[in-house]
Every structure is written in structure tokens, then in C-alpha cells.
C-alpha positions as CSV (number, residue, x, y, z in Angstrom):
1,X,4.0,-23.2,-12.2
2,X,6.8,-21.3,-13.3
3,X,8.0,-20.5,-17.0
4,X,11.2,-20.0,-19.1
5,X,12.8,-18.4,-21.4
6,X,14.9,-21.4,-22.0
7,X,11.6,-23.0,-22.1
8,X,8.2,-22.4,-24.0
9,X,7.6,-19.2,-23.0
10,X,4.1,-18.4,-21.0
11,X,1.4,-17.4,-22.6
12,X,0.9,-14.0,-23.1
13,X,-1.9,-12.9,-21.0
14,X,-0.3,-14.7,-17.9
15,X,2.7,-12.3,-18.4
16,X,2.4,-9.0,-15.8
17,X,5.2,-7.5,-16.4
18,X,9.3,-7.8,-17.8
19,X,12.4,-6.5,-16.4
20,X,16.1,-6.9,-17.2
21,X,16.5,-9.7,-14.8
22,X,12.5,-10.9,-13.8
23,X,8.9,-11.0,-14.7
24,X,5.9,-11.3,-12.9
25,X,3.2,-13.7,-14.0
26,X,-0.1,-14.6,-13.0
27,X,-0.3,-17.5,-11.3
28,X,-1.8,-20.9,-12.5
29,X,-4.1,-22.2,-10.4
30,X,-3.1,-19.3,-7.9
31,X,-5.1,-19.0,-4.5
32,X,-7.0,-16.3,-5.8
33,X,-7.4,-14.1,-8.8
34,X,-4.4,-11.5,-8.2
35,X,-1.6,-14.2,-7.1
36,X,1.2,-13.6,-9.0
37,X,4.8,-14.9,-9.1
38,X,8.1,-13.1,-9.4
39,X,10.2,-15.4,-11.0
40,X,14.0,-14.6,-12.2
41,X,14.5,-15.1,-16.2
42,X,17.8,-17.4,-15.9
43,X,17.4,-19.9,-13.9
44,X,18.4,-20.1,-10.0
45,X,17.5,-22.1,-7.4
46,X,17.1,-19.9,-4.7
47,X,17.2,-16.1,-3.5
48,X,20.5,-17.3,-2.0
49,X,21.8,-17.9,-4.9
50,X,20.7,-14.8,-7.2
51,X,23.4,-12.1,-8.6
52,X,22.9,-8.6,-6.9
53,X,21.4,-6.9,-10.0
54,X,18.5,-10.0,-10.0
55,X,18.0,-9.4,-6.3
56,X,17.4,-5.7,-6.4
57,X,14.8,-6.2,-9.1
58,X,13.0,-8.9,-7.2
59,X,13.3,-6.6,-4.4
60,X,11.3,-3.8,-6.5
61,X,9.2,-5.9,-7.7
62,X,8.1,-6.8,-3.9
63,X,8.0,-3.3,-3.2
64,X,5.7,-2.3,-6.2
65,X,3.4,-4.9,-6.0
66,X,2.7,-4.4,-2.2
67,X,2.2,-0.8,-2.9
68,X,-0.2,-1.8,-5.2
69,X,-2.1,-4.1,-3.2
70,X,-2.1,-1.9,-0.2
71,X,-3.9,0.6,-2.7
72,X,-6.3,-1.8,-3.1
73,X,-6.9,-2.1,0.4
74,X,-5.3,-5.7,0.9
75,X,-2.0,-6.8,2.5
76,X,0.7,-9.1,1.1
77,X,1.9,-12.3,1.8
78,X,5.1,-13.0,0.1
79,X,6.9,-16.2,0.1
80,X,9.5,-18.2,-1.6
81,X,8.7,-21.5,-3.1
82,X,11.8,-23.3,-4.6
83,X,11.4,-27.2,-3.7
84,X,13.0,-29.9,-5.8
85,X,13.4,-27.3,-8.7
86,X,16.2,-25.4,-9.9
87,X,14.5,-22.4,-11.2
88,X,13.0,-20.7,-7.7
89,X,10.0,-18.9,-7.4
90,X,8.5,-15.3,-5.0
91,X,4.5,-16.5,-4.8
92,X,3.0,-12.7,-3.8
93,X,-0.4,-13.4,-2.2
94,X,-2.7,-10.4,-1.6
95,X,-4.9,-11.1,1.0
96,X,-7.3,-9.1,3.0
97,X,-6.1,-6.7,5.6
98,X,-8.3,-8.6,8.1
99,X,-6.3,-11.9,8.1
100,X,-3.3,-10.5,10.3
101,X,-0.2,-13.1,10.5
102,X,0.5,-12.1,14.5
103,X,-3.2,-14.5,14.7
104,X,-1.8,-17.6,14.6
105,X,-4.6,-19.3,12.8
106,X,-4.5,-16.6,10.2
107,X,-3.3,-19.1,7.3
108,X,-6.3,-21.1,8.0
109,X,-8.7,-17.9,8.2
110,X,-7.4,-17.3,5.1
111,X,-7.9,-21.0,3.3
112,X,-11.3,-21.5,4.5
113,X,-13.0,-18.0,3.4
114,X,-12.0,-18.2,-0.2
């Protein structure tokens, strides 16, 4: 679920991080305890759609959080999720360095060990 400014805003402790143009949240309900979401603080309804300043901090966003995770020893799966909303979401999923996405069941690896 994403938040808002325009909105109520989240609740602190879900907040991660704020930029000019983004924030990162925790997840609710998220797969697993570090999902987070990079989410753009004006609303747009996809990546297609974002200014070039809000793309290049999603874009560093991505890039810190996967340096992050690969710190921790886990890959990232990063996705866009922006269906039948107008405010577009990047779902980052760190995920263990086991689950490789060339397997082709590695989604379902992933679902049934948690």
C-alpha cells in the first residue's frame, strides 16, 4: 500500500528514507521483513510517465538499496506495481542469493520457503 503526501501521510516508522522527489517505505504486509517500496511523492502513474529529476532518484534509490542487500548477502528483485492506480509503485524484494531468476520456478522457490 502506498502513501501520500496529498494524503495522510505514513506512519513514521514505515518511513525508510526521503528525498526531493521519493521515499522509501516499508512495506505493509510485504513478503518478508525488508520489502520496501520506492514510491514517487507526487503522484504518477507509471515510470513512463516520471519527470527526469524523479527518475534519477528512483534510479539511486535502486542502486543503494541493492548495494545494500547484496551486503547482506541477498539479491534483489525489483518490480513495478502500478495497476488501476494513479500513484505507481517500485516493490524491492530482497531475496536470497539461492533463488536465481534464470530457474524458471524460482518465483515459486521463493513463495513456498517463506
Amino acid at each position: 500500500h502506498a502513501y501520500s503526501r496529498a494524503h495522510a501521510p505514513p506512519p513514521p516508522f514505515q518511513v525508510v528514507s526521503v528525498g526531493q522527489h521519493c521515499y522509501v517505505a516499508l512495506a505493509r504486509g510485504g513478503v518478508n521483513s525488508q520489502h520496501v517500496l520506492i514510491l514517487p511523492i507526487q503522484h504518477y502513474q507509471s515510470s513512463l510517465t516520471l519527470p527526469d529529476e524523479v527518475s534519477l532518484e528512483v534510479e539511486e534509490y535502486k542502486k543503494a538499496l541493492k548495494e545494500m542487500f547484496k551486503s547482506r548477502g541477498l539479491s534483489s528483485f525489483i518490480y513495478e506495481r502500478n495497476y488501476k492506480t494513479d500513484h505507481m509503485q517500485i516493490q524491492v524484494l530482497p531475496i536470497h542469493k539461492k533463488y536465481k531468476v534464470g530457474n524458471k520456478n524460482w518465483i515459486l522457490d521463493i513463495y513456498f520457503s517463506l
